[in-house]
N, C-alpha and C positions, 0 to 999 in steps of 0.2 A: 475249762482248760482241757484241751484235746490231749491225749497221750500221741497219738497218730501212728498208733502202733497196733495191730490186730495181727493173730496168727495165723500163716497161710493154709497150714495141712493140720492135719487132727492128727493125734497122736496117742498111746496108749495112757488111761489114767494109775493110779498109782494102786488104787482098786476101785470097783465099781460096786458102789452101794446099795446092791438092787432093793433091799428090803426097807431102805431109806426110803426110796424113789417111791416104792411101791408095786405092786403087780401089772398094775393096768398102764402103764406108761414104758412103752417098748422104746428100749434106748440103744438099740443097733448096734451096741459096741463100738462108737466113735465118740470121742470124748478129748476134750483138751484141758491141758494143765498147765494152772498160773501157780507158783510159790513165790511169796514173798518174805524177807527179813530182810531186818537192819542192820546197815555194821559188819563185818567179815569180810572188807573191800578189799585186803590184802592177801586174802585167801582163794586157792582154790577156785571156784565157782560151781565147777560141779560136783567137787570133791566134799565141798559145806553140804550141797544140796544131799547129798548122799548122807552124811550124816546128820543133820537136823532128819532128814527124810525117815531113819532109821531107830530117833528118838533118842539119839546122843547129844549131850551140851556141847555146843562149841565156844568156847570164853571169848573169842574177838565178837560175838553176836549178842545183840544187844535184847533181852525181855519184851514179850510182847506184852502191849497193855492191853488185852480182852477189853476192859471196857471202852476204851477209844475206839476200839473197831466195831467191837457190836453199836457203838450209840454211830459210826460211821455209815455202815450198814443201815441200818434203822431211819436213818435221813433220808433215803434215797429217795425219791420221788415217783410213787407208783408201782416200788417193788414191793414183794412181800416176802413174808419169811413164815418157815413149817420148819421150827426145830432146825435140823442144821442144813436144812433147803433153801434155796435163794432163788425167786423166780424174778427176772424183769417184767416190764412190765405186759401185760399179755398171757404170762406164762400159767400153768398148773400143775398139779401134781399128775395128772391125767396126761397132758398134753404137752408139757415142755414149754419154752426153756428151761433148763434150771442150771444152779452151780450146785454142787456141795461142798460144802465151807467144812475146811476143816483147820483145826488153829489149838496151839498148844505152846509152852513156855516160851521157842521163839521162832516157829513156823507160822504162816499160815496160808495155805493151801486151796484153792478153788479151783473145781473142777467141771470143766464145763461142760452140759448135754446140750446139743441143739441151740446153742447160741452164735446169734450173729456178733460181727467182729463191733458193732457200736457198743453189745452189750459188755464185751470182752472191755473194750475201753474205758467203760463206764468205771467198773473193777479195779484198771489199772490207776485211771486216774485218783479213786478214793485212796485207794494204797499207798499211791506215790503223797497224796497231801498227809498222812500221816509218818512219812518220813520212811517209807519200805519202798528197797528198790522191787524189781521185778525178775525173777527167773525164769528161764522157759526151758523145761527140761527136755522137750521136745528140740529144740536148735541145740541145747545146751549153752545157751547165751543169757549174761546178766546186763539188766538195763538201766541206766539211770532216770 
């Protein structure tokens, strides 16, 4: 199931993990960012993002299950995972693509290096079958 949705311009990440990444993998400073949660449809859009983003509970937003999305995650077919790295398939620690997954009581946050918009879809799709829409704090638009 295709999203049919890939972002068009790069946009600043929320922070850049150099020491995650590593040394040897030069990441330019362009980076794109997906946030997803459940639930908070009455709200705001970027006013939630802001605060989930800042590590405040929002009560119209619904808990994330960590393990539904790690065993989500974990399914993919060809990707791999270094700790809170996510390369599609192709990708290294050295050489890119990668996200970094970032997920807490009811964010979670991937942040894309050097990824094409199949792999971005790839993401959104997984996200969207557990029940999380899609924010893009770059347009400032929420997706169903």
């Amino acid at each position: 199931m295709a999203s049919g949705y890939a972002p068009a311009r790069a946009g600043s990440a929320r922070r850049i993990p150099l020491s995650a990444v590593g040394e040897s993998w030069t990441i330019g400073g362009m980076s794109y960012t997906l946030a997803f949660w459940s639930g908070g449809d009455s709200a705001d859009c970027g006013e939630t993002y802001n605060r989930l983003n800042s590590g405040e509970r929002v009560a119209a937003v619904r808990p994330v299950d960590a393990a539904a999305v790690e065993g989500a995650i974990g399914d993919l077919d060809r990707w791999s995972r270094n700790q809170n790295m996510l390369y599609p398939p192709g990708g290294t620690a050295a050489d890119g693509p990668a996200f970094d997954v970032f997920m807490d009581d009811q964010l979670v946050v991937f942040t894309g290096y050097g990824v094409e918009p199949h792999d971005i879809n790839v993401v959104i799709d997984v996200m969207r079958s557990l029940g999380f829409r899609l924010y893009d704090p770059q347009t400032l638009e929420r997706f169903e």
